[in-house]
GUSE-560400 format. One line per 2 residues: number of its first residue (from 1); their letters; for each residue x negated, y, z of C-alpha. Coordinates in nm, 2 decimals. Layout:
N
NUM	a	X:Y:Z | ...
END
This chain:
312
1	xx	0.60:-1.54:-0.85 | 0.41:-1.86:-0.99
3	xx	0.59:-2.07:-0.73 | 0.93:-2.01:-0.84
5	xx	0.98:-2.36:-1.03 | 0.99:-2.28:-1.42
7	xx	0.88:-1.96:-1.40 | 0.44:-1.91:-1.57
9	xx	0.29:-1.61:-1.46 | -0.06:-1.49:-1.68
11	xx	-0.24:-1.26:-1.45 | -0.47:-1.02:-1.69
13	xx	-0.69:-0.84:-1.40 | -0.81:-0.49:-1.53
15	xx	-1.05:-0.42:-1.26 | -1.40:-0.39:-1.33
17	xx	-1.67:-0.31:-1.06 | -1.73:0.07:-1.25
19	xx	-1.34:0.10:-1.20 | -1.36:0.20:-1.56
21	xx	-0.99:0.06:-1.59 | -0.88:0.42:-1.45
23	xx	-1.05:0.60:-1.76 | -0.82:0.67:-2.05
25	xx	-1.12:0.52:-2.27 | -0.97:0.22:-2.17
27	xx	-0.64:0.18:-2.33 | -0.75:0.04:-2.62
29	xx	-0.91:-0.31:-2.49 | -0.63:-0.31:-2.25
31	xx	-0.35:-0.32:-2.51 | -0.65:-0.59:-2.77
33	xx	-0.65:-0.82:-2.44 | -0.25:-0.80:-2.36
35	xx	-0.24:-0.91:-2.79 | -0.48:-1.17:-2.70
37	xx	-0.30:-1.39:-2.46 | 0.06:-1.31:-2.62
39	xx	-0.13:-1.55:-2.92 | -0.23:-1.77:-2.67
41	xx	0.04:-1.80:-2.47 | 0.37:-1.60:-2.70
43	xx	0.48:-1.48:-2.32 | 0.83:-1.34:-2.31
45	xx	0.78:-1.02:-2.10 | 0.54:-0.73:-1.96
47	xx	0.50:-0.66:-1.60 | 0.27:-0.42:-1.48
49	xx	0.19:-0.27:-1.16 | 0.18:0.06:-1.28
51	xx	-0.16:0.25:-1.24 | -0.12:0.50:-1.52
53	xx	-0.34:0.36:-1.75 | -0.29:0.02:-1.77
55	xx	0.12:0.15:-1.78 | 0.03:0.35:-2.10
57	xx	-0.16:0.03:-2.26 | 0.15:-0.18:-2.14
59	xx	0.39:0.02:-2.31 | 0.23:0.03:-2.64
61	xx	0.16:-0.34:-2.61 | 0.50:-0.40:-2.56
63	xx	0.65:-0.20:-2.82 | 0.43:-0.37:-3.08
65	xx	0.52:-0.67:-2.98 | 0.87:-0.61:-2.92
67	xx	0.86:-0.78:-2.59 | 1.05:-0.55:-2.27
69	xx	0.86:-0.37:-2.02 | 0.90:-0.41:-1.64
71	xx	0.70:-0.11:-1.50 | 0.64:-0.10:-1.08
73	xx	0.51:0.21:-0.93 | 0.31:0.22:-0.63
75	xx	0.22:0.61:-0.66 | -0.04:0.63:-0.86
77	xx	-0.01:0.97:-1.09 | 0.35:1.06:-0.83
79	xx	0.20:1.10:-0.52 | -0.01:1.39:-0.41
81	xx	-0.41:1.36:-0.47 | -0.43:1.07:-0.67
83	xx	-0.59:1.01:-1.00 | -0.54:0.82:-1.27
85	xx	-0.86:0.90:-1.50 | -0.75:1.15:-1.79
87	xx	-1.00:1.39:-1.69 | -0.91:1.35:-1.34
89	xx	-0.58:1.52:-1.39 | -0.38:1.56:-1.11
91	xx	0.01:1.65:-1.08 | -0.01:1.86:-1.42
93	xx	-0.03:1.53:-1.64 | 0.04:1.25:-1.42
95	xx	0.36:1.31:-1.26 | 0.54:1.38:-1.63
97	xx	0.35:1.07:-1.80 | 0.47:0.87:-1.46
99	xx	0.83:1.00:-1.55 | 0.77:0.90:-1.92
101	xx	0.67:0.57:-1.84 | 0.94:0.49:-1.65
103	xx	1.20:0.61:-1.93 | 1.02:0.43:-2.22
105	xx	0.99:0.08:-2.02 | 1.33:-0.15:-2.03
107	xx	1.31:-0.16:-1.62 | 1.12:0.09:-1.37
109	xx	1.09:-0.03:-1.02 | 0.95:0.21:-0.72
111	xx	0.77:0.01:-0.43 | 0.99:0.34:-0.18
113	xx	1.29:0.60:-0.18 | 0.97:0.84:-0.24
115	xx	0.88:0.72:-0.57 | 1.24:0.69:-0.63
117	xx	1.31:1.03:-0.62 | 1.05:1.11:-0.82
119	xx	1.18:0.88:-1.06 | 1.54:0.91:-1.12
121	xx	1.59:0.60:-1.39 | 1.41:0.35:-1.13
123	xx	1.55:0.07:-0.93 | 1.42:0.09:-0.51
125	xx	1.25:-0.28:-0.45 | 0.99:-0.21:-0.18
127	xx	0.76:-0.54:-0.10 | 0.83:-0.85:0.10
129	xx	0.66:-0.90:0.48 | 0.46:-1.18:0.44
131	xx	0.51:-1.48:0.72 | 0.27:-1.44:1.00
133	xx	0.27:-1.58:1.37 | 0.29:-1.35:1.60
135	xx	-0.03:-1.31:1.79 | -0.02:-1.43:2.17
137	xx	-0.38:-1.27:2.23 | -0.41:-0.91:2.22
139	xx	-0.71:-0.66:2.33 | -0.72:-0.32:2.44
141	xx	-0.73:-0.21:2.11 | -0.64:0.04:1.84
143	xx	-0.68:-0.01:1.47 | -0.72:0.20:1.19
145	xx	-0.74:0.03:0.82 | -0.78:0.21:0.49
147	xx	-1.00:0.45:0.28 | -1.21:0.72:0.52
149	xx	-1.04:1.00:0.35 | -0.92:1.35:0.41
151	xx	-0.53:1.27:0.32 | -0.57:0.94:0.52
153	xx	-0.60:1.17:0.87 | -0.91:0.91:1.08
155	xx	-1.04:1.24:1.22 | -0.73:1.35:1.45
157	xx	-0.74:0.97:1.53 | -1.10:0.98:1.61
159	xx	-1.00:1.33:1.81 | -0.68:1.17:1.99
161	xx	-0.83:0.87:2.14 | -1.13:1.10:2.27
163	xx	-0.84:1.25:2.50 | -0.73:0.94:2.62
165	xx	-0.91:0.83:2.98 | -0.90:0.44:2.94
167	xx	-1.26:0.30:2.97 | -1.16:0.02:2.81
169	xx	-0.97:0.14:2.51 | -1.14:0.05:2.14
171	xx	-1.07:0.23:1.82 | -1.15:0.01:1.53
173	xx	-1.19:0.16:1.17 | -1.17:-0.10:0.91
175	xx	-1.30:0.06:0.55 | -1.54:0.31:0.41
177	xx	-1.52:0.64:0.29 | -1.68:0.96:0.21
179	xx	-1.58:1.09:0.60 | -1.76:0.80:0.75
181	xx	-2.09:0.96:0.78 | -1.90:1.28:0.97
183	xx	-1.68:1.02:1.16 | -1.92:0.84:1.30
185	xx	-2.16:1.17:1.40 | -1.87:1.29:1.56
187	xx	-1.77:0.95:1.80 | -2.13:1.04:1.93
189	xx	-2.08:1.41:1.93 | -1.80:1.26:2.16
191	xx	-2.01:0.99:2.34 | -1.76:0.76:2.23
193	xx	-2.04:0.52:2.04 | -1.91:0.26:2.26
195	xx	-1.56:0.27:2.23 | -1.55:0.34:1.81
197	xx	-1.65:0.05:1.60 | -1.67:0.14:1.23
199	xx	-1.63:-0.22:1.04 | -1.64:-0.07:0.69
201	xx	-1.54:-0.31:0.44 | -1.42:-0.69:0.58
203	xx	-1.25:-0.96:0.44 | -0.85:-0.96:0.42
205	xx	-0.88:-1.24:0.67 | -1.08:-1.04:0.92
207	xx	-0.90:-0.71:0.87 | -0.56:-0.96:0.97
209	xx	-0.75:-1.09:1.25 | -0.84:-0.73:1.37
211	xx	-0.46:-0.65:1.34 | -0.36:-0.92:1.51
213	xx	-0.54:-0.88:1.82 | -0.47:-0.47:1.84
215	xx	-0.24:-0.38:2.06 | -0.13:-0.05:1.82
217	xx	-0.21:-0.03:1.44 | -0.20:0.40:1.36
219	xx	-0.14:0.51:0.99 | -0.19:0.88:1.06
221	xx	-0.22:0.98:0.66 | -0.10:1.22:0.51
223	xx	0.10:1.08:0.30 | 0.11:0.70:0.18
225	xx	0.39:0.53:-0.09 | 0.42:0.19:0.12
227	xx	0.13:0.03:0.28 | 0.11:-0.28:0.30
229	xx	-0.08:-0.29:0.62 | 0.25:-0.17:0.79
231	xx	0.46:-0.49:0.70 | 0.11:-0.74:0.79
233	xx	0.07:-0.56:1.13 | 0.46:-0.55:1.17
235	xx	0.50:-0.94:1.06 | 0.28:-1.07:1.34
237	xx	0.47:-0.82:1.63 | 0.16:-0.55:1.64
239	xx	0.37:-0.21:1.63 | 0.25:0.03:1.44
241	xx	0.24:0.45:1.44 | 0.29:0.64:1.18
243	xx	0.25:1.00:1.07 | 0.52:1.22:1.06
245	xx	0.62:1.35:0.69 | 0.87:1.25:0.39
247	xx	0.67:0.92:0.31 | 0.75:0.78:0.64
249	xx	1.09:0.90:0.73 | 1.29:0.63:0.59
251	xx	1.12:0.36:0.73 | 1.34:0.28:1.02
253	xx	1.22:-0.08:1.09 | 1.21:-0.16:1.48
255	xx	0.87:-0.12:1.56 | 0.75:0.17:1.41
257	xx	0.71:0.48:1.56 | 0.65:0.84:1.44
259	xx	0.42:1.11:1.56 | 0.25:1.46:1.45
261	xx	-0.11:1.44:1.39 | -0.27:1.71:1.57
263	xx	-0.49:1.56:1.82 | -0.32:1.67:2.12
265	xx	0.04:1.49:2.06 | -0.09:1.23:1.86
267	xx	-0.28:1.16:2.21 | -0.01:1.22:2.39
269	xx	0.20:0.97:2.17 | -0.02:0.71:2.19
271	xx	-0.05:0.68:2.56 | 0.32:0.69:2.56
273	xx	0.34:0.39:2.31 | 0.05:0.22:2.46
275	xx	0.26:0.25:2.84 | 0.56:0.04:2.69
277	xx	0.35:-0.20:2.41 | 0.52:-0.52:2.57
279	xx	0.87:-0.37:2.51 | 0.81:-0.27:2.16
281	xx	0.63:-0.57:2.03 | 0.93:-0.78:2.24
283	xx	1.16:-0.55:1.98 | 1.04:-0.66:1.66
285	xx	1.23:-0.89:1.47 | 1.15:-1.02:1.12
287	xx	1.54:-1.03:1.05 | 1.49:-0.66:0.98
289	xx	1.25:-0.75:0.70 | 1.26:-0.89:0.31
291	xx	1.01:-1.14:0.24 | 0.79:-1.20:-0.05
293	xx	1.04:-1.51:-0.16 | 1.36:-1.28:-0.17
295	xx	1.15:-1.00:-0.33 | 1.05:-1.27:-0.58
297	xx	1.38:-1.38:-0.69 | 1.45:-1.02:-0.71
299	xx	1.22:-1.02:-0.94 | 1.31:-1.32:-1.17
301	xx	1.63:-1.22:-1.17 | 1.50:-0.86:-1.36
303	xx	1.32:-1.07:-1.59 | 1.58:-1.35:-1.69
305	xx	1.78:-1.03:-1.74 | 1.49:-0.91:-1.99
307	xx	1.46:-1.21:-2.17 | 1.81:-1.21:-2.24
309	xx	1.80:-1.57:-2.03 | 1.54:-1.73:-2.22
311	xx	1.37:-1.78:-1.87 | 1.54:-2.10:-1.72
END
């Protein structure tokens, strides 16, 4: 958004390393930070991406101020299993205080058709592919990136590609997670220490790089809101397979394929994909896809709406 000419963007990051800025405790320095850079900088609308907390803060802020409220939802408090720090609350709080939010703020945007449909007053503005060469190197290679969670499926994965007899097939995991420990016990369980590489945490660079090179990116969760791993593998022609389940079905971009997750046909799938890669990746086309300057002006245009055209 800061390179659209006339257009200042003040970034307050609520982050902190205890990832305090989930807890409810923290509304109140949210909202006294948000006052302190309107006196700095009198700024003429709210956006936040809408964690829970940080949406409540926002929405007090803004009705103190009497400045409008643009509100994005990525999932957090709609989506099963995910918290949003009020006593670890799960559907029973979030998903109404999600809905509230999103009636209260002047503009509610969901990042997919899921979140749309869990929020009825919200516009469907998913985000843009980033521009990225397509990689003329590839390896015998799969990749997995994300958290080593239960709902984000690595076990089956782990399980599939132990059924697949290529000697020289690599599965990479990129992140950490409370399953690591049992994943990685369970690749030698399988004697497949030499063909699993757990990377744990890397730098975006690196985790690209690993992308890049794959041959197949999988994203066997159980569910997911819109990863942004998808459009970076997608972007530079790795394709990518995906679960089968309502967050995935109405992604229909050439590239992607779907698949169950029991290890047997996600095994079975996968040696299937990997037996027609060159015709897949030869498929994708970045035609299909918005990118993050379109999804920008999509976005100025909400907020020269907003601010009644004050923006210029």
């Amino acid at each position: 958004m800061s390179k659209i000419e006339g257009l200042e963007v003040i970034r307050l990051d609520v982050r902190s390393e205890d990832k305090k800025y989930l807890s409810a405790s923290r509304i109140p320095r949210l909202i006294s930070r948000i006052f302190r850079a309107h006196s700095t900088w009198n700024f003429h609308l709210i956006h936040t991406q809408c964690l829970l907390v940080p949406g409540i803060a926002s929405l007090i802020a803004s009705k103190l101020l009497g400045k409008p409220l643009i509100l994005t939802f990525h999932g957090s408090g709609i989506v099963p299993k995910t918290y949003f720090g009020l006593g670890r609350s799960r559907l029973i709080l979030s998903k109404p205080l999600a809905k509230l939010l999103s009636l209260l703020s002047e503009y509610s945007v969901a990042v997919s058709p899921w979140i749309k449909e869990e929020l009825p007053r919200s516009v469907f503005l998913p985000p843009g592919f980033p521009k990225t060469s397509r990689s003329t190197h590839r390896e015998r290679k799969i990749c997995f990136v994300g958290r080593l969670t239960e709902e984000k499926n690595p076990l089956p994965l782990l399980e599939a590609v132990s059924r697949i007899e290529d000697e020289n097939l690599k599965l990479v995991f990129i992140g950490n997670g409370p399953l690591r420990k049992k994943l990685e016990l369970r690749a030698k369980n399988l004697s497949m220490d030499s063909k699993v590489l757990f990377l744990g945490e890397v730098s975006e660079k690196e985790a690209l790089d690993h992308i890049r090179s794959s041959m197949l990116l999988v994203i066997p969760s159980e569910y997911e809101v819109f990863p942004l791993v998808l459009t970076e593998a997608l972007s530079s022609g790795t394709p990518v397979l995906v679960s089968e389940g309502k967050w995935s079905e109405w992604i229909r971009f050439k590239g992607v394929i779907r698949s169950p997750t029991s290890p047997e046909e996600l095994s079975n799938k996968i040696k299937e994909v990997l037996s027609r890669i060159d015709e897949l990746t030869a498929e994708i086309s970045m035609e299909d896809f918005p990118s993050w300057e379109e999804i920008s002006r999509a976005y100025y245009s909400i907020y020269k709406l907003l601010a009644g055209g004050e923006i210029d």
